[in-house]
C-alpha positions in Angstrom: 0.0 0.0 0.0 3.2 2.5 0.8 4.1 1.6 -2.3 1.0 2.8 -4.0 0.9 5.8 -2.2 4.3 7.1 -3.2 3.7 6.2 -7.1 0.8 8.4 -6.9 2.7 11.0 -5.0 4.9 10.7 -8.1 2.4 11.0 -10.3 0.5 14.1 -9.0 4.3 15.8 -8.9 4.4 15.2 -12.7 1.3 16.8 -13.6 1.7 19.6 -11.4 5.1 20.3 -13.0 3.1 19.7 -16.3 1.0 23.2 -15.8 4.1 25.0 -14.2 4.0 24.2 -10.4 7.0 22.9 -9.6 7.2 21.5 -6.2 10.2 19.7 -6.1 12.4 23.1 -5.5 13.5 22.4 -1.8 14.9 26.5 -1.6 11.3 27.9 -2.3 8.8 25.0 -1.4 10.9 23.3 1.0 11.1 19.4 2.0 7.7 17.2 1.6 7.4 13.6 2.6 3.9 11.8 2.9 2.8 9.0 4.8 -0.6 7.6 6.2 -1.9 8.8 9.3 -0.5 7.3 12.6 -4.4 7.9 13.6 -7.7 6.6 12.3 -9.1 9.6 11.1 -12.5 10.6 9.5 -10.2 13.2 7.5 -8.6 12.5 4.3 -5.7 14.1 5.0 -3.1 16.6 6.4 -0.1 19.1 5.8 1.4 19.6 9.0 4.2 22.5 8.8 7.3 22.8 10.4 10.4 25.9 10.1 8.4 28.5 9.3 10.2 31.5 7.1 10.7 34.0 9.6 10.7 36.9 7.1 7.9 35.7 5.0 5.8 36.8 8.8 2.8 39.5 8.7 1.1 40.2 12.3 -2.2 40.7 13.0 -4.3 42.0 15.8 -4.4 38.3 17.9 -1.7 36.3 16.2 1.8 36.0 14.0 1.1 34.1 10.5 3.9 33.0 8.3 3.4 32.7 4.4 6.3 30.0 4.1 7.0 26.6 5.7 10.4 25.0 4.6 9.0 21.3 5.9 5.8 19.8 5.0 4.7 16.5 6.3 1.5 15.1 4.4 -0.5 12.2 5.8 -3.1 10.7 4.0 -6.1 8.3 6.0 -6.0 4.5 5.7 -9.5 4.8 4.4 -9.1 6.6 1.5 -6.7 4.0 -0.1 -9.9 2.0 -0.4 -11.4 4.4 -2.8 -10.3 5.1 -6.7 -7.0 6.3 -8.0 -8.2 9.4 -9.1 -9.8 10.1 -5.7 -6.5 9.1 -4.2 -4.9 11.5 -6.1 -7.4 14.8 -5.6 -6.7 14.2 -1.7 -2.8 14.3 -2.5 -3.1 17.4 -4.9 -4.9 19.2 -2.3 -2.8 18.6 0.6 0.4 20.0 -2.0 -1.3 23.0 -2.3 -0.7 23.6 1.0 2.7 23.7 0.2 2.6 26.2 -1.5 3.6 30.0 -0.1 0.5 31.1 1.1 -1.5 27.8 0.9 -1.2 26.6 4.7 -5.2 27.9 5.0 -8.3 27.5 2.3 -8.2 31.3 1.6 -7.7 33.1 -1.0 -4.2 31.5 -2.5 -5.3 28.1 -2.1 -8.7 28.8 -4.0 -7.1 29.9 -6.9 -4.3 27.0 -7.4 -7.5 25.0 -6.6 -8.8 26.5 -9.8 -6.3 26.3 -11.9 -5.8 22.4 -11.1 -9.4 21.8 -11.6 -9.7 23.8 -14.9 -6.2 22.9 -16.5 -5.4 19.1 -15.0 -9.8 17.7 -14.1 -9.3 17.3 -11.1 -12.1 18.3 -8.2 -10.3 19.9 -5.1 -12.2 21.6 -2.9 -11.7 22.6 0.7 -14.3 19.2 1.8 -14.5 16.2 0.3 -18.0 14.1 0.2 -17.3 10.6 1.7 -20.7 9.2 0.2 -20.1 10.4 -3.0 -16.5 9.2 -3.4 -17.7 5.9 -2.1 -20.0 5.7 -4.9 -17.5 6.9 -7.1 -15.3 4.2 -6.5 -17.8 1.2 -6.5 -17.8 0.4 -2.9 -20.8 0.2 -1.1 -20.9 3.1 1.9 -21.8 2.2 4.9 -23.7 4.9 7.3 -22.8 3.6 10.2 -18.9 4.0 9.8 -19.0 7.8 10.8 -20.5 8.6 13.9 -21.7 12.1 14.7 -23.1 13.8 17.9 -24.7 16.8 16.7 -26.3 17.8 13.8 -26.3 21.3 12.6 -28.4 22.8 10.2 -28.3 26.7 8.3 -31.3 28.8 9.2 -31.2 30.9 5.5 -30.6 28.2 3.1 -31.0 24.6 5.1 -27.6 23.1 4.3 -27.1 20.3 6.9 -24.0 20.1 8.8 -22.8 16.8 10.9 -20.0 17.3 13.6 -18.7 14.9 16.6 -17.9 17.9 18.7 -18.6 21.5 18.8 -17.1 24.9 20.8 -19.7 25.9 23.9 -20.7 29.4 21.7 -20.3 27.5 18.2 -23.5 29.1 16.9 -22.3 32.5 18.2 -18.8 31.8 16.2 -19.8 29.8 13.2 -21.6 31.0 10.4 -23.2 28.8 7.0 -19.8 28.3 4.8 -22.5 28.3 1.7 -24.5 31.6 2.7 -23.3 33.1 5.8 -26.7 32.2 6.9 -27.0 31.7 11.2 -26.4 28.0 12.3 -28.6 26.1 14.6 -28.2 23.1 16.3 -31.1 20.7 15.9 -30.2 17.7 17.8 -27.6 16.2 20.1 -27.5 12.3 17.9 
């Protein structure tokens, strides 16, 4: 399965350097290894950062952000090995946009590589993935029962449903709709 894993690695390097996003350059990207998660995790994946570029820093009111990270670790779920190829490698594409200067959130940077991938390569990254759907996707059947959620949140203005295991004490106070903006409310305690 490692194997696997690092030959689509590979692969999703290629076609990145096929559109002019080279992330092999160690002085500007930095290092990136990937592995599965130690953990058993409902995500698809991660990019966790490490050496941040001191001078690439911009302050704001609460907190000290850095643009650049010189080492990116990415871990990829167990789980997702199950599915297709092509879902395999969306989940690795996204987590090397986080790479990327700039990338290390889902704002504004990360949306637009996100674009370009999906308009120039076919590929579907977006800041969630739908676990149903890529379950379809891939021909295996989906089975409800494997995620287990506690509450279940739902937007007031346009009724998108939201499923989380835990949430903050002022969560509605915090959170808004990520479709709308509309105000969330918590309909149930599963």
């Amino acid at each position: 399965m490692e194997e696997k894993l690092e030959k689509l690695y590979r692969e999703c390097i290629e076609e990145l350097k096929s559109i002019n996003i080279i992330l092999e350059d160690e002085k500007n990207i930095g290092k990136i290894d990937i592995n599965f998660s130690k953990r058993n995790n409902k995500r698809y994946g991660c990019c966790k950062q490490e050496k941040p570029d001191k001078l690439s820093a911009y302050r704001t009111r609460k907190r000290i952000y850095f643009r650049r990270f010189f080492v990116h670790h990415i871990e990829v779920s167990k789980w997702v090995m199950e599915l297709n190829d092509e879902k395999i490698k969306n989940t690795i594409i996204h987590e090397l946009i986080h790479c990327l200067p700039d990338c290390n959130n889902h704002g504004k940077e990360f949306k637009k590589y996100a674009k370009i991938i999906n308009e120039k390569l076919g590929y579907n990254i977006s800041r969630l993935g739908d676990k149903k759907q890529d379950f379809e996707d891939s021909n295996i059947e989906f089975n409800e029962n494997y995620i287990k959620y506690n509450y279940k949140i739902k937007c007031e203005k346009c009724n998108q449903v939201y499923y989380r295991l835990r949430i903050a004490r002022n969560f509605t106070k915090k959170y808004r709709c990520g479709k709308c903006k509309g105000k969330l409310i918590v309909l149930e305690s599963i």
